[in-house]
Backbone bond lengths (Angstrom), bond angles and torsions (degrees), N, CA, C in turn:
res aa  C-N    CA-C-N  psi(-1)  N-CA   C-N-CA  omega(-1)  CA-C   N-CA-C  phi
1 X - - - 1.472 - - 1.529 109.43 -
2 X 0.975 124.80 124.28 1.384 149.87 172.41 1.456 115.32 -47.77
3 X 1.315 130.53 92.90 1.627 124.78 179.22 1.316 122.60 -48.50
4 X 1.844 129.17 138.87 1.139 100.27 178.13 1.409 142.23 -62.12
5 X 1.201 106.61 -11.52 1.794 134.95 161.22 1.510 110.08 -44.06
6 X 1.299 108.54 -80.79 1.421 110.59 174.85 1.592 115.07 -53.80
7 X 1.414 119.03 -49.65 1.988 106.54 173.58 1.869 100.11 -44.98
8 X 1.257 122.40 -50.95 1.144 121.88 -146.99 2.010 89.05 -57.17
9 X 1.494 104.46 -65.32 1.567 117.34 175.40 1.167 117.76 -36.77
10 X 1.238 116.88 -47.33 1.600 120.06 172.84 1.666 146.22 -71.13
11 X 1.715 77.66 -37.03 1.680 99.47 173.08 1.604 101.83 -144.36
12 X 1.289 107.98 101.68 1.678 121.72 -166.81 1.619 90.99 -100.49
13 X 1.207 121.14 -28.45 1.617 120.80 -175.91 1.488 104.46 -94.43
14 X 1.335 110.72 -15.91 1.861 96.04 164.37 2.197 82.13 104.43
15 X 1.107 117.92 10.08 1.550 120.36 173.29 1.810 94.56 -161.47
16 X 1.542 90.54 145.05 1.758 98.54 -176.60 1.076 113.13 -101.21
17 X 1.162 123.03 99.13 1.845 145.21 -167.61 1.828 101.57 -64.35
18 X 1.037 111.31 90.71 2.015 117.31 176.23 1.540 109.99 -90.15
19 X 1.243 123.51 116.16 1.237 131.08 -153.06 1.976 92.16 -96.69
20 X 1.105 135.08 148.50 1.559 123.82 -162.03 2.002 84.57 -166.07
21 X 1.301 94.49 127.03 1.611 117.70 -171.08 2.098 104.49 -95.07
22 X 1.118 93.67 72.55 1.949 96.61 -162.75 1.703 106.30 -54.06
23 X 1.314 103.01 -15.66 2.003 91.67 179.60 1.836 101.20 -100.40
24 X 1.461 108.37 38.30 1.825 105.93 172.76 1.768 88.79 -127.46
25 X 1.780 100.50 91.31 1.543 101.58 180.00 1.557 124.65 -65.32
26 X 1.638 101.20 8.57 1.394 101.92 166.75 1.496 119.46 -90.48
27 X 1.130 97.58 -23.44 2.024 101.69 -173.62 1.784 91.12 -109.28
28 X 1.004 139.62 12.01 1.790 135.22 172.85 1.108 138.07 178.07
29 X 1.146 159.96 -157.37 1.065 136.70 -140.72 1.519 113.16 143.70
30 X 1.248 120.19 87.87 1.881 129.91 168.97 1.578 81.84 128.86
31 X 1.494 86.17 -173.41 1.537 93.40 176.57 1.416 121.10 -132.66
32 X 1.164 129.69 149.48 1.815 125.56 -174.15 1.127 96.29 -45.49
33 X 1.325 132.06 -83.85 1.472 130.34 -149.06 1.787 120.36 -60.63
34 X 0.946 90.92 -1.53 1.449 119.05 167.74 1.585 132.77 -81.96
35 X 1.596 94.00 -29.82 1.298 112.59 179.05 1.651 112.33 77.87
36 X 0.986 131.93 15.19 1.433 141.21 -161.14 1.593 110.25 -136.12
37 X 0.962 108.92 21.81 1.832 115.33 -175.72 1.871 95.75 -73.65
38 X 1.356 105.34 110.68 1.972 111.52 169.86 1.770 98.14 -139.76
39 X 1.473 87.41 177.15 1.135 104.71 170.65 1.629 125.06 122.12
40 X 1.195 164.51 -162.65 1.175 162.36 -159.67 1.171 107.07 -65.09
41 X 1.735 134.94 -71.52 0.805 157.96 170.00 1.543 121.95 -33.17
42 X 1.691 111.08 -49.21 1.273 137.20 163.91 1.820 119.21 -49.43
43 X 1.291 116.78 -41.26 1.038 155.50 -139.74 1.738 98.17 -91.51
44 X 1.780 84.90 -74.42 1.345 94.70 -172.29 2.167 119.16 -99.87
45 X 1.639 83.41 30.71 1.754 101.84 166.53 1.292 80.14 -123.92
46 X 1.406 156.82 82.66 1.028 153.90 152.99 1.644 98.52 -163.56
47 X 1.211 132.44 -38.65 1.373 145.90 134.22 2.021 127.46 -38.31
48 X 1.260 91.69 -38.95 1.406 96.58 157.70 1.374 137.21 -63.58
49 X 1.380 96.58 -69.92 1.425 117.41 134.60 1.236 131.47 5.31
50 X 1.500 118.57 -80.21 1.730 109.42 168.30 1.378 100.49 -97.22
51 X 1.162 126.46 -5.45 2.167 102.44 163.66 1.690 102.37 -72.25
52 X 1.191 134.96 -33.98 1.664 113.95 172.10 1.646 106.14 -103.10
53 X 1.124 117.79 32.78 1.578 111.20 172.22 1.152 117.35 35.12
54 X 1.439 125.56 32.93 1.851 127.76 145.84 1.069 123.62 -86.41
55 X 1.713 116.89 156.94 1.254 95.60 176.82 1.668 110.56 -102.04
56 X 1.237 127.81 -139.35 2.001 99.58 -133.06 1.475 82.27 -163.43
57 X 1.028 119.18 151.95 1.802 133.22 -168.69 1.724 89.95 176.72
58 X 1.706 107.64 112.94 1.594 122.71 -173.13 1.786 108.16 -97.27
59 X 1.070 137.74 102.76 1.035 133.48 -175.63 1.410 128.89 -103.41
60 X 1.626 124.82 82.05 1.324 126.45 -167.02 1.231 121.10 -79.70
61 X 1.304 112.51 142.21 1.299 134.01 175.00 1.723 126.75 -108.98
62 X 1.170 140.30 145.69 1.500 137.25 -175.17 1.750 92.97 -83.23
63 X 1.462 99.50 -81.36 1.776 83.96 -157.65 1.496 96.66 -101.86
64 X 1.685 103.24 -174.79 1.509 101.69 177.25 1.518 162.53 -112.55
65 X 1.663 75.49 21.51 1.463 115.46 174.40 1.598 94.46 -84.32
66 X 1.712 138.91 -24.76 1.318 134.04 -170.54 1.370 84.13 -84.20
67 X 1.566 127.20 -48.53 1.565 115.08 -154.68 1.727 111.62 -73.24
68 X 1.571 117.06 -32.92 1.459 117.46 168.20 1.103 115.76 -50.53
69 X 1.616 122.99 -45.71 1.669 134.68 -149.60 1.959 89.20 -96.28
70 X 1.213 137.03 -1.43 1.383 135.82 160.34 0.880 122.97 -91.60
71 X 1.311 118.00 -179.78 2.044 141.21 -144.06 1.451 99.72 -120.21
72 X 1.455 121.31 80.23 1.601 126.41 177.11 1.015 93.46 -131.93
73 X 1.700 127.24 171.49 1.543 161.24 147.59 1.146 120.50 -96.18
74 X 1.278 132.82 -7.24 1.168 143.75 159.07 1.673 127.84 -153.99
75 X 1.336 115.13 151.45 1.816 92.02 -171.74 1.864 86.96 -158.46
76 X 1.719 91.67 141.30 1.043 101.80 160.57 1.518 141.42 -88.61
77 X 1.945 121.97 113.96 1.417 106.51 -140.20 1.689 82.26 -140.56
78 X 1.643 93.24 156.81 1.374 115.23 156.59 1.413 118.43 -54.44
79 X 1.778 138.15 104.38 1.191 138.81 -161.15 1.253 111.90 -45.41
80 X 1.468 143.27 140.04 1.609 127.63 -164.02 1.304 82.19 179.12
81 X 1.775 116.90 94.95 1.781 131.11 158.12 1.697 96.81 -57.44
82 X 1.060 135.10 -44.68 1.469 129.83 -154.39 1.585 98.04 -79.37
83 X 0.980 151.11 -11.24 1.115 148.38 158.87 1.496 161.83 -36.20
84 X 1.210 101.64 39.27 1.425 132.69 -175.88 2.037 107.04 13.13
85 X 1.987 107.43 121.19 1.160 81.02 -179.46 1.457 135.42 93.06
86 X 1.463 97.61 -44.18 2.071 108.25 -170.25 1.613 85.31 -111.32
87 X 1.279 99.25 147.22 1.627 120.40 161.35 1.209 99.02 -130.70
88 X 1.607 111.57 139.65 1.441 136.61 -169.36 1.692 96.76 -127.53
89 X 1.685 101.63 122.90 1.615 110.02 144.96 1.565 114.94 -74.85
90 X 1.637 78.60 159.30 1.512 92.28 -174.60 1.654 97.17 -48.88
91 X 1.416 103.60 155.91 1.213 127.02 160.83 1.755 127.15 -37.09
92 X 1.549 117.54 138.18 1.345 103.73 -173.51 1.658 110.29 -127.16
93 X 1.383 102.35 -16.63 1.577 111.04 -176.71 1.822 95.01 -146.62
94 X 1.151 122.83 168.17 1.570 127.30 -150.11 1.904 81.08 -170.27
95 X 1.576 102.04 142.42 1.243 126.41 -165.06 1.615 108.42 -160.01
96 X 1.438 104.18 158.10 2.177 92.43 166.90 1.452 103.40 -118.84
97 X 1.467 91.93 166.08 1.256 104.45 161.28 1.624 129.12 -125.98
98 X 1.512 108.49 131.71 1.552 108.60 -160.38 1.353 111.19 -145.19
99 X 1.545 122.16 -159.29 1.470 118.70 -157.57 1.355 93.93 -126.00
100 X 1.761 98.75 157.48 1.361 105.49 172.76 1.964 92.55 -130.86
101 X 1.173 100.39 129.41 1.724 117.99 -176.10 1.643 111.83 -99.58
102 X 1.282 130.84 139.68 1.333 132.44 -156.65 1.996 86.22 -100.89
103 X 1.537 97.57 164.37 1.622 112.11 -160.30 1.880 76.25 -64.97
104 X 1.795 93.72 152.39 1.287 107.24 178.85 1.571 138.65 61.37
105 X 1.652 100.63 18.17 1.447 100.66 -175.83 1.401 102.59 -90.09
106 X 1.228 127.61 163.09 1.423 126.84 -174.97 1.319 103.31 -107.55
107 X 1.289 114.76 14.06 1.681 117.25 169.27 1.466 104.73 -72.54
108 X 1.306 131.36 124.28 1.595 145.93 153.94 1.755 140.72 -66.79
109 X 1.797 84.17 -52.00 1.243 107.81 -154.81 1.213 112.57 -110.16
110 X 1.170 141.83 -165.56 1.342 142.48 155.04 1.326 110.82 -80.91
111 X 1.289 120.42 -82.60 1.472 135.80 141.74 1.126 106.26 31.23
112 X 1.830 111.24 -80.02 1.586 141.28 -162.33 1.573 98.26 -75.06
113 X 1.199 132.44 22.90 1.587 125.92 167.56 1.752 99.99 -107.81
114 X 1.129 119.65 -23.21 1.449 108.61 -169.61 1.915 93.45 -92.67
115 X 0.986 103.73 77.68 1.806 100.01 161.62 1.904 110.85 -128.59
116 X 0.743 96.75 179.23 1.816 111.45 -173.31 1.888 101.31 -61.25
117 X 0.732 126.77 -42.44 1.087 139.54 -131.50 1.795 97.96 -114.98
118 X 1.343 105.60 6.26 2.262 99.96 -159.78 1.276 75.11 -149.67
119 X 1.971 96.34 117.42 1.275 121.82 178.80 1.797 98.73 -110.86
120 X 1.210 109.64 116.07 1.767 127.73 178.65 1.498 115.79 -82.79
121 X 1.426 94.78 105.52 2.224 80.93 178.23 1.830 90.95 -95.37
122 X 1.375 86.85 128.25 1.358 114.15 160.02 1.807 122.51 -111.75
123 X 1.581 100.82 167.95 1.537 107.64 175.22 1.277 109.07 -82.70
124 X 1.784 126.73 117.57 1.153 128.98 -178.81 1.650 126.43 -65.05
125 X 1.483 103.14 121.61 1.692 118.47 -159.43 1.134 107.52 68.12
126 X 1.425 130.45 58.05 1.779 105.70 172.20 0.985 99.47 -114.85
127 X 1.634 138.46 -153.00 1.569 125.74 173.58 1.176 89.40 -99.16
128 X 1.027 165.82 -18.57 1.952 140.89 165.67 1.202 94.19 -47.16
129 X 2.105 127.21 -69.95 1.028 115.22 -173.32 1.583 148.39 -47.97
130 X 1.419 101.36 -31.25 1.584 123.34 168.90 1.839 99.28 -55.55
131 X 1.214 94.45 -67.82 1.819 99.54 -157.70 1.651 94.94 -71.02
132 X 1.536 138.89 -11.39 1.472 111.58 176.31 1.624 100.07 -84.57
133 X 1.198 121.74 -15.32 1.495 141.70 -145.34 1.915 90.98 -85.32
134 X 1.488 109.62 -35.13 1.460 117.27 171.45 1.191 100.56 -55.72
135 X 1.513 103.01 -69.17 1.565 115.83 -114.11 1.645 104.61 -94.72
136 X 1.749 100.81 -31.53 1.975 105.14 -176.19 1.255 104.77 -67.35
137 X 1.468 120.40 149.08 1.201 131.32 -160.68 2.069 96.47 -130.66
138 X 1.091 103.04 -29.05 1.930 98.94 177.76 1.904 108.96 -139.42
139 X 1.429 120.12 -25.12 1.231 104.77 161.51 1.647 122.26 -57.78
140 X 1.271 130.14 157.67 0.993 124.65 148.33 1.702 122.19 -133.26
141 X 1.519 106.62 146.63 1.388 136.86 -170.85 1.593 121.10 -78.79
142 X 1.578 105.68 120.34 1.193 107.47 176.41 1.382 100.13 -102.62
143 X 1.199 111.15 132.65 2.466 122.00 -172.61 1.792 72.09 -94.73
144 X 1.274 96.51 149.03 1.700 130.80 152.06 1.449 100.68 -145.19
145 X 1.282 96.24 132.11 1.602 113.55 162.43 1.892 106.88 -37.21
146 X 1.077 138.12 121.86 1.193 153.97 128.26 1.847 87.16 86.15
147 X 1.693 110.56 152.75 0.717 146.11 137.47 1.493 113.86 18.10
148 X 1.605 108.72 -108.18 1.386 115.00 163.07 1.924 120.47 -27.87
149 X 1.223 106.42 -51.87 1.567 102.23 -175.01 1.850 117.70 -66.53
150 X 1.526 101.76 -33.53 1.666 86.84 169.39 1.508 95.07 -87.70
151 X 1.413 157.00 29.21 1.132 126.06 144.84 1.428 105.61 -72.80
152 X 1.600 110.91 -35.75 1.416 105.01 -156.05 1.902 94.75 -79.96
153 X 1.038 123.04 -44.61 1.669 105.77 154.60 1.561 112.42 -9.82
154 X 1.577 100.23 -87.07 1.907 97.34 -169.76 1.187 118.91 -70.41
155 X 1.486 126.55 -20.54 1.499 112.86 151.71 1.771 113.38 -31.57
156 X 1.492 92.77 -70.08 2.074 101.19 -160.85 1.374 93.34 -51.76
157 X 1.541 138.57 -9.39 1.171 120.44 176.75 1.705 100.39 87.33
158 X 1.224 137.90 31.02 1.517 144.14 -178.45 1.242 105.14 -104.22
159 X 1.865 121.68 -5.61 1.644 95.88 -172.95 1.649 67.70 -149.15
160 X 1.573 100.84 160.68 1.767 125.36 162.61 1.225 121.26 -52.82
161 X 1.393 96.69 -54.44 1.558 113.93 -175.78 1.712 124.97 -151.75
162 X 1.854 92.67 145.93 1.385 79.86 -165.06 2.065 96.42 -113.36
163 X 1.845 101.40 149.69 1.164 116.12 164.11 1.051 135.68 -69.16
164 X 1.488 141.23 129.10 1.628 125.11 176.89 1.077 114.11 -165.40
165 X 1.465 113.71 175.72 2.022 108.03 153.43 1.111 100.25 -57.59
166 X 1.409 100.00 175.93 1.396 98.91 -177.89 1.648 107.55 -102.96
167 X 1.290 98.97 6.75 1.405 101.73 171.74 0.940 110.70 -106.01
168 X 1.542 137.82 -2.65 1.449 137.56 166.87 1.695 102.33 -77.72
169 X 1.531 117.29 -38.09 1.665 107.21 178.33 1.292 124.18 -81.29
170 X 1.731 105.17 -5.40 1.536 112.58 167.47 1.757 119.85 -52.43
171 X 1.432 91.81 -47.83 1.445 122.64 -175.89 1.805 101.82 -78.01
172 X 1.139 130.07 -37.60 1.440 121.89 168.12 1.787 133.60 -55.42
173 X 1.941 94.81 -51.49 1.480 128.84 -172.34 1.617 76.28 -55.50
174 X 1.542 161.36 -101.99 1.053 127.31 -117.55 1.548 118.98 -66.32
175 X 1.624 126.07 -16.68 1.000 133.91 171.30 1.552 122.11 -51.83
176 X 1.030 109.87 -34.93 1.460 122.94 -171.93 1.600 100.86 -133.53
177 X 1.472 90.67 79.12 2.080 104.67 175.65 1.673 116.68 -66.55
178 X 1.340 96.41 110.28 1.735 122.44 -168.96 1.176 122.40 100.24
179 X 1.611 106.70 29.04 1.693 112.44 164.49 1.362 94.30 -86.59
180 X 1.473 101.34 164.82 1.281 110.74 -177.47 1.955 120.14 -135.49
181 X 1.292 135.39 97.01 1.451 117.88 -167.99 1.537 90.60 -74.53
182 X 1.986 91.04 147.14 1.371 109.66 -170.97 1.586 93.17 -91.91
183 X 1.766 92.95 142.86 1.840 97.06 168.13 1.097 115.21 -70.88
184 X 1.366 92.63 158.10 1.827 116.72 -177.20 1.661 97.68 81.29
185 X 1.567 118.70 -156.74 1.562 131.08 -154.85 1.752 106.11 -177.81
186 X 1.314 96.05 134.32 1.584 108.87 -167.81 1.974 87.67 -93.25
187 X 1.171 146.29 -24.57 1.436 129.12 172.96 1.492 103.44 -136.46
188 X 1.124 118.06 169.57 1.449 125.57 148.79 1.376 120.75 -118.05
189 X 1.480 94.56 131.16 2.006 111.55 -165.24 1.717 108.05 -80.27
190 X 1.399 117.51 99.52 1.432 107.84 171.69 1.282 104.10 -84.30
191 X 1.541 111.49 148.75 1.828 121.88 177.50 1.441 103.58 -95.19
192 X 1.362 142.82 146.43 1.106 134.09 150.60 1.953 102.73 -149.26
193 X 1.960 87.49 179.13 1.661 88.60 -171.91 1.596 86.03 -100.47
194 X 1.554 115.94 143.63 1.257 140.46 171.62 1.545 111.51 -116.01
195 X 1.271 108.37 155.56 1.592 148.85 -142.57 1.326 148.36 -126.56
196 X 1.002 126.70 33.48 1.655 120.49 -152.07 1.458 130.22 -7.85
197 X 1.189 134.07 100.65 1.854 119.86 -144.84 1.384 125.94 -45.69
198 X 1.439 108.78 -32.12 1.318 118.43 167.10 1.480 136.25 -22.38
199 X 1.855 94.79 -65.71 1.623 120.54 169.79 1.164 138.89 -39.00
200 X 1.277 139.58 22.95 1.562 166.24 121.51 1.385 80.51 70.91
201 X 1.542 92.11 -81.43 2.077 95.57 -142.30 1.477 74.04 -84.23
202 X 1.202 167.07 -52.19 1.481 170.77 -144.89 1.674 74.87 -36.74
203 X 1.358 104.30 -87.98 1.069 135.00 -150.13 1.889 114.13 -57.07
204 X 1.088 93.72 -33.92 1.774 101.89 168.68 1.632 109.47 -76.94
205 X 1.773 125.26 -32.82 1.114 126.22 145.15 1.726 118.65 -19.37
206 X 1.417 94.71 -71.36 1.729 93.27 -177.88 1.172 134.05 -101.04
207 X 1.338 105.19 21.44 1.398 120.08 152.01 1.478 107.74 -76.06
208 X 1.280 126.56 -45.27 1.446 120.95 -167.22 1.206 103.74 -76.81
209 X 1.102 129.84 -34.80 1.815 130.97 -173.28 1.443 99.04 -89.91
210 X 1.325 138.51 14.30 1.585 136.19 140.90 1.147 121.54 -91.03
211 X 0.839 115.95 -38.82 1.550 111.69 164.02 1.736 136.84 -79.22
212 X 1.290 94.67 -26.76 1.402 102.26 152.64 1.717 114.65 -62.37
213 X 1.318 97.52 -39.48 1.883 98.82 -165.03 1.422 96.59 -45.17
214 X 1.915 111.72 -68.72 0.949 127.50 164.09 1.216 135.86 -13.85
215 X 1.711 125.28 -78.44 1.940 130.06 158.46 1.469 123.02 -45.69
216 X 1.512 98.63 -24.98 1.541 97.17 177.77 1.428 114.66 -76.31
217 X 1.430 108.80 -26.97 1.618 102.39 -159.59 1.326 128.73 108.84
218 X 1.604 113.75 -10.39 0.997 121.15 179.44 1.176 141.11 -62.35
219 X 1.733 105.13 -50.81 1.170 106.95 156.36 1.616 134.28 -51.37
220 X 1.636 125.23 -46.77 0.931 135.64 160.02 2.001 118.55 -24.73
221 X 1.733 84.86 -60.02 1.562 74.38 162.29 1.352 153.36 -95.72
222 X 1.712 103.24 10.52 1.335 107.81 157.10 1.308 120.49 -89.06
223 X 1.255 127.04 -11.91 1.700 131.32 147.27 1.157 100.92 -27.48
224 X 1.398 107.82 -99.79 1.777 111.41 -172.67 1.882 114.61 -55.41
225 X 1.230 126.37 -17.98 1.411 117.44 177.16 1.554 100.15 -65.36
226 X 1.657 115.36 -26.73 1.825 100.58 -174.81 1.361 94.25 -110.83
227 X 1.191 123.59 13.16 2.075 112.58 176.77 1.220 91.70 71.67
228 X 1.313 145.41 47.55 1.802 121.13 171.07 1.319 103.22 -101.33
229 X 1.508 124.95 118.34 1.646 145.48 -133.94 2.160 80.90 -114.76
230 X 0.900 93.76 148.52 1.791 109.19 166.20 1.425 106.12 63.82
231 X 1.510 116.91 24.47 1.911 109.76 169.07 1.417 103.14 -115.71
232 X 1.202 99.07 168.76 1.859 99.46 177.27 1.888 84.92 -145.81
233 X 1.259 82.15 166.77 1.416 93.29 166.77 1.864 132.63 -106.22
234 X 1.301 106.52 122.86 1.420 123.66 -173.85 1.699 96.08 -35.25
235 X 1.769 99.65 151.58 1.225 103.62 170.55 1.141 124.64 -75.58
236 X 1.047 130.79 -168.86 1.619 138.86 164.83 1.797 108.41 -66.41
237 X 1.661 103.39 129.82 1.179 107.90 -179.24 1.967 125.75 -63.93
């Protein structure tokens, strides 16, 4: 049973607003305005849902500078402690992030993307972008708003290489026949439900319904209920 603390944190409008990122083809799949928004994410805000007995209104967003700067009670996000404001549960699903190379690049490796000379279009503020934004030391990064737009960057052929899940460059590589994603992965993407920091019991709310997702099995089986190939599920918090 749901404290009145946490309903209040969760559902302040009297419905629990779940914020869902529709261009991360690991957590969704169709699009709102479409009426067809599914997938992991979908699934298991519908699972939330009747573990705190609110009722549920899914609100998708493309990139994730739109989903921070919006009006949710809960949101599904790339795990990120440094995050001004947001509190993140532990992790519930885990993913990579890697490169997709245009036909004929002499890039190989992972490694071999950070040189002077290999300009990366990435999704502006996402967690690829944050953590290459640490860590590259001589590539440099072109941000496009969301997902789709730095593909269409390394499509036009404007950047070396492009950043992603690796299930977002699965879905790119046929566009551009003789790209190639490089083996292995420069991060690994944990998923979790995020919080406005404030939300005390909000937030102890979805801590408990992640880890349950998790011991129960649940998550596991909305993996395979949507086919999402190359995730595993986070350990126990």
């Amino acid at each position: 049973m749901t404290s009145n603390a946490a309903a209040k944190d969760l559902a302040p409008t009297g419905i629990m607003r779940v914020a869902v990122m529709y261009s991360n083809p690991v957590l969704a799949a169709g699009h709102p305005a479409k009426g067809n928004l599914r997938g992991i994410a979908v699934d298991m805000a519908q699972a939330l849902s009747r573990h705190a007995n609110l009722p549920l209104k899914i609100i998708g967003y493309e990139t994730r500078v739109s989903l921070l700067a919006g009006e949710w009670d809960a949101a599904f996000a790339a795990y990120d402690t440094q995050r001004a404001g947001i509190r993140c549960t532990a992790p519930f699903l885990e993913t990579q992030g890697t490169y997709l190379v245009p036909p004929g690049s002499p890039i190989d490796t992972i490694d071999g993307v950070d040189s002077d000379d290999v300009l990366i279009a990435v999704s502006a503020s996402s967690a690829l972008d944050l953590h290459l934004s640490r860590t590259l030391l001589h590539a440099r990064l072109e941000r496009i708003p969301g997902a789709h737009g730095a593909a269409s960057l390394f499509i036009s052929g404007k950047a070396n290489v492009l950043a992603g899940l690796r299930q977002q460059l699965m879905k790119v590589a046929p566009e551009l026949p003789g790209s190639r994603i490089l083996d292995g992965h420069f991060m690994a993407i944990r998923h979790a439900l995020a919080i406005r920091a404030e939300h005390n019991a909000g937030y102890e709310c979805l801590c408990e319904f992640v880890e349950f997702a998790k011991s129960s099995g649940l998550v596991a089986q909305l993996i395979a209920k949507n086919g999402i190939l190359g995730v595993s599920v986070s350990p126990a918090a």
